[in-house]
C-alpha positions as a LaTeX table, in Angstrom:
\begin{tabular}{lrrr}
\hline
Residue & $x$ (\AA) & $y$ (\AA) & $z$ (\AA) \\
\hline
Unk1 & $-71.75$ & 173.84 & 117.70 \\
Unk2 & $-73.21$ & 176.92 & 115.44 \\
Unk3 & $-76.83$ & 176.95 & 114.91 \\
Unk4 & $-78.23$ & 178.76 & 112.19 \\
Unk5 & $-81.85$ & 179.52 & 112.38 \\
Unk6 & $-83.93$ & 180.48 & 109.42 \\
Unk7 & $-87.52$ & 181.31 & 110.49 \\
Unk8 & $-89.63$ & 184.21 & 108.71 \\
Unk9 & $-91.96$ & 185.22 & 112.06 \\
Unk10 & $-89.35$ & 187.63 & 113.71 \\
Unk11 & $-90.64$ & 186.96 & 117.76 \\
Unk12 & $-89.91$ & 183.11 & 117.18 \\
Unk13 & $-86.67$ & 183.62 & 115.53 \\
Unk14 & $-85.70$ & 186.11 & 118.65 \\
Unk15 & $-86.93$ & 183.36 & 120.91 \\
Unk16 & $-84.91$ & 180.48 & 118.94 \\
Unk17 & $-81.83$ & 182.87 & 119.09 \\
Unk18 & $-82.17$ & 183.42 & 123.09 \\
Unk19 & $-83.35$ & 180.00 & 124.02 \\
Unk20 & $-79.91$ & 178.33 & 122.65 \\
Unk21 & $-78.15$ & 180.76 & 123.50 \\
Unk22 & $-78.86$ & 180.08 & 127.08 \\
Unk23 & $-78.42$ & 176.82 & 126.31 \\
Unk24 & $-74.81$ & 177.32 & 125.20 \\
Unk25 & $-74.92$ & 177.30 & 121.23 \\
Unk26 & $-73.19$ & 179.50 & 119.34 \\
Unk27 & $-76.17$ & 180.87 & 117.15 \\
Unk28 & $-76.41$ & 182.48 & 113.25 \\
Unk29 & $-79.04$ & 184.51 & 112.34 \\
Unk30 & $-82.22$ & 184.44 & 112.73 \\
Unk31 & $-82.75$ & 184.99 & 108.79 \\
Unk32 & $-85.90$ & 185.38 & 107.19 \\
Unk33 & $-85.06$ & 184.11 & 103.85 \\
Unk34 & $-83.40$ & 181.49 & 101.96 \\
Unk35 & $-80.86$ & 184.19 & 100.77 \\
Unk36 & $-80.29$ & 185.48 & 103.75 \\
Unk37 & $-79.12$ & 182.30 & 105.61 \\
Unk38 & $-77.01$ & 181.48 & 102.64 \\
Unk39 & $-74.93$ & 184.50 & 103.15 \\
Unk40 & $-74.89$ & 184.06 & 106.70 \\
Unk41 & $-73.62$ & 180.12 & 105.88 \\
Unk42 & $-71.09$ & 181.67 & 103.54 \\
Unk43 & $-68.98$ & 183.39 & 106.39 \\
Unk44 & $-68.84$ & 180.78 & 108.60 \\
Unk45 & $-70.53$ & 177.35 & 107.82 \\
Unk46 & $-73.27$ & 175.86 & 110.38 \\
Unk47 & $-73.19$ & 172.68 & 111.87 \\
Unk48 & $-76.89$ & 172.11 & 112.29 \\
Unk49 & $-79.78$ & 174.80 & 110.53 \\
Unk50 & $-83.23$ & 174.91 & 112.15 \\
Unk51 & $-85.43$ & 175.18 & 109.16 \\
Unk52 & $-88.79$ & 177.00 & 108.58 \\
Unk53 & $-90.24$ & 175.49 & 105.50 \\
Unk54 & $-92.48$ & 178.32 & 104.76 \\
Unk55 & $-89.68$ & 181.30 & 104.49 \\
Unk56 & $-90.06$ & 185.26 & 103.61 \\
Unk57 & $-89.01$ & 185.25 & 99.91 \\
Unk58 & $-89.12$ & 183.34 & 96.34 \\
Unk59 & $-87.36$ & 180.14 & 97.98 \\
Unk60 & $-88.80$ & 177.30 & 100.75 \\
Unk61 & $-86.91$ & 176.48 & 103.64 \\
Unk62 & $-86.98$ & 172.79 & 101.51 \\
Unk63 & $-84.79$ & 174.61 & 99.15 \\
Unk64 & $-82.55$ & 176.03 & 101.54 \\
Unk65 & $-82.34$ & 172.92 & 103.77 \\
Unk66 & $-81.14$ & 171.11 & 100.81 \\
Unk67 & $-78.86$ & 173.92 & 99.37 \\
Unk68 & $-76.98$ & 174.15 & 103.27 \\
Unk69 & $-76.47$ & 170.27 & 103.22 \\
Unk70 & $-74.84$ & 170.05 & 99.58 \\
Unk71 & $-72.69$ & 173.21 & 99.61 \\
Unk72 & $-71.87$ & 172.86 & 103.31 \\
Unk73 & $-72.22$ & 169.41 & 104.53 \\
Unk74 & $-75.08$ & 171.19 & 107.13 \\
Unk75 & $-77.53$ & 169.13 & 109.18 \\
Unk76 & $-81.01$ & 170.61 & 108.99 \\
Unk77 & $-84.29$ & 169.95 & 111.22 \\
Unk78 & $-87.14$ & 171.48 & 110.25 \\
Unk79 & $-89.37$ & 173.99 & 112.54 \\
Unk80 & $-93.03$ & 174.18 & 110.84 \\
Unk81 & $-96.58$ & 173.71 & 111.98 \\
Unk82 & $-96.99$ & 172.03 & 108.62 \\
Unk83 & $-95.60$ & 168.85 & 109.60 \\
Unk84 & $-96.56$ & 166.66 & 106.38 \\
Unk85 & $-95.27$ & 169.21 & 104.10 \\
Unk86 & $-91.73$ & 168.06 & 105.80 \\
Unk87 & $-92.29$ & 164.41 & 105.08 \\
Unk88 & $-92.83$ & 165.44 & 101.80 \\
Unk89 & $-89.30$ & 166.78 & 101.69 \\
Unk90 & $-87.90$ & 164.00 & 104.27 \\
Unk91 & $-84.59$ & 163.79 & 101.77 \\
Unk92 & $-83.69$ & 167.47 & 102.79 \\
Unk93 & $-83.51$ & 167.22 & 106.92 \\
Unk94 & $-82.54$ & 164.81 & 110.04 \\
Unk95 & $-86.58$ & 164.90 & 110.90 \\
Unk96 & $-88.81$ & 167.86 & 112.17 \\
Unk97 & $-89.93$ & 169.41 & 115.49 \\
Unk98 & $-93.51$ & 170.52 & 114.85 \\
Unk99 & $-95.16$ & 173.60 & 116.24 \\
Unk100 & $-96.13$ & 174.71 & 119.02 \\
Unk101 & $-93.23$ & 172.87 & 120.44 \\
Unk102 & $-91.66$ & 173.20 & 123.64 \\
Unk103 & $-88.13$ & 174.41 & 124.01 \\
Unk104 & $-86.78$ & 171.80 & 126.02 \\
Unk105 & $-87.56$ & 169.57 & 123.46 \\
Unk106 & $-86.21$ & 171.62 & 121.08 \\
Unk107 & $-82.53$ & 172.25 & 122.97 \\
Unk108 & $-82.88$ & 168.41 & 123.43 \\
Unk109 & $-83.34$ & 167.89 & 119.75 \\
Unk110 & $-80.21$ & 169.99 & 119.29 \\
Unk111 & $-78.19$ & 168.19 & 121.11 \\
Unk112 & $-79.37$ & 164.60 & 119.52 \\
Unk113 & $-78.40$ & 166.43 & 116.41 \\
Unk114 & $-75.33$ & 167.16 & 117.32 \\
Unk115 & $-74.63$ & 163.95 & 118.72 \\
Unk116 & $-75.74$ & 162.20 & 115.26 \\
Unk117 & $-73.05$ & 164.51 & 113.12 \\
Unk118 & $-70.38$ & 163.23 & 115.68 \\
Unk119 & $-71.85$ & 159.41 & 114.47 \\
Unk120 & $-72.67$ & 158.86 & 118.41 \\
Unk121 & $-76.39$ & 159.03 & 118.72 \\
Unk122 & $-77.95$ & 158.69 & 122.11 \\
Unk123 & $-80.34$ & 155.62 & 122.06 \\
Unk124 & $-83.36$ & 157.77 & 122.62 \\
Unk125 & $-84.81$ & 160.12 & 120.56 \\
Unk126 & $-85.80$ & 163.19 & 122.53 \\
Unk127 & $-89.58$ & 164.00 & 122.67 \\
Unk128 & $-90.32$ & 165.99 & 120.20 \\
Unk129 & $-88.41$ & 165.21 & 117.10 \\
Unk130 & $-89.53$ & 163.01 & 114.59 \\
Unk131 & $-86.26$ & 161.36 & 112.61 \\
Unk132 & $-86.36$ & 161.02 & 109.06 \\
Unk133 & $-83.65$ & 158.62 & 108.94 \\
\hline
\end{tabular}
């Protein structure tokens, strides 16, 4: 499964990038802006995009979440410490993984993703992730 991650603070994007790689994802980016991960998306469409809402840039992570899943079919969760303001946009993603999180939750959360695109989701929702749907 590729992973594109789109997350403005540059350490946690590095992190994101390392931590599923060890985990055995194939991983895009990290981009800082909406632009950005829409040309990375362009070359070689993602299965699931982890989503900053607040992104580098005139455009939200809302925008590009929504963007990735109409042009590319994309599954999107949302990474942001603003939690409610991805409620707000609950239309746009699977659900969100708040921060601070911890990234066995997250790789966990991946893999429920995953598993939901392939219409076999596990019957627990990893810690974690909050579903939208």
């Amino acid at each position: 499964m590729l992973v594109l991650i789109a997350e403005d603070e540059v350490l946690i994007g590095m992190m994101l990038e390392a931590d599923l790689g060890q985990a055995g994802y194939r991983v895009a980016g990290p981009a800082s802006t909406c632009a950005e991960a829409l040309r990375i998306a362009a070359a070689e469409p993602p299965d699931l995009a982890l989503v900053d809402i607040t992104l580098d840039g005139e455009r939200s992570g809302v925008e590009l979440a929504r963007v990735l899943r109409d042009r590319h079919g994309t599954a999107c969760i949302f990474l942001t410490a603003q939690p409610e303001l991805a409620d707000e946009a609950r239309d746009a993603a699977l659900g969100v993984i708040a921060k601070p999180y911890d990234p066995a939750d997250l790789v966990q959360g991946i893999g429920y993703a995953g598993e939901v695109r392939r219409g076999t989701p596990p019957a627990a929702v990893p810690r974690g992730l909050t579903l939208f749907r």
